[in-house]
C-alpha positions in Angstrom: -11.7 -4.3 3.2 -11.5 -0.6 4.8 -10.2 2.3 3.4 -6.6 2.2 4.5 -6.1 -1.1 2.9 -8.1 0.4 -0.4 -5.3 2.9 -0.6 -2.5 1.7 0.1 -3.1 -1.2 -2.6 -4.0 1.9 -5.1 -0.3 3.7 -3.7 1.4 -0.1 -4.5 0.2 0.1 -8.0 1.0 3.7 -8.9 4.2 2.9 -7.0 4.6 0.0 -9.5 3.9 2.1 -12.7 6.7 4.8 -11.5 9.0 2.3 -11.3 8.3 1.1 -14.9 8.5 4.3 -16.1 11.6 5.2 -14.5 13.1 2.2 -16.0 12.2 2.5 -19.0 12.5 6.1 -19.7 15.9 5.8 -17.3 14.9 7.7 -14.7 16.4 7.1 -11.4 14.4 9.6 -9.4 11.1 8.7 -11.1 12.1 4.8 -10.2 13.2 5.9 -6.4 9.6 7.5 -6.9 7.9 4.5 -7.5 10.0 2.4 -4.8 8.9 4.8 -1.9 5.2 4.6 -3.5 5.3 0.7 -2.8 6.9 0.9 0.3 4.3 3.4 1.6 1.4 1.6 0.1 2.5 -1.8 2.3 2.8 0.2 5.6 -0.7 1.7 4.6 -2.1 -1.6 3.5 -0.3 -3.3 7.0 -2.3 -0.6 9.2 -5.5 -1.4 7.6 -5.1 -5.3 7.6 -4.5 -4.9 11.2 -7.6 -2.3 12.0 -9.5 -5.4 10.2 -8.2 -8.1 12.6 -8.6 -5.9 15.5 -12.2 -5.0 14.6 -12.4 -9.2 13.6 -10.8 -10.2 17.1 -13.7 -7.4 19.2 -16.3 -9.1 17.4 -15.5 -13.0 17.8 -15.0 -11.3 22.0 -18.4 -9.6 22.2 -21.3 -11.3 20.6 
């Protein structure tokens, strides 16, 4: 796992918590909060899965 995957797992969950928290203090800005958080924390996580399979894919090329 490399950092960018790290983080945006950690941005998923804090986006989760928002989200809660907006919904049960009703809170749409604090909910929209957490719903960005999620959404940035996948794109985040995406990059990083893909840095792994690219670094993966070099090393099954070059032994």
């Amino acid at each position: 796992m490399n950092k960018d995957q790290v983080k945006g797992v950690g941005e998923q969950v804090k986006g989760k918590i928002n989200e809660a928290v907006g919904k049960a203090t009703d809170n749409p800005g604090k909910e929209l909060k957490g719903d960005l958080q999620q959404g940035a924390g996948k794109v985040q996580q995406s990059y990083g899965d893909a840095k792994e399979d690219a670094k993966d894919e070099a090393k099954r090329n070059n032994p």
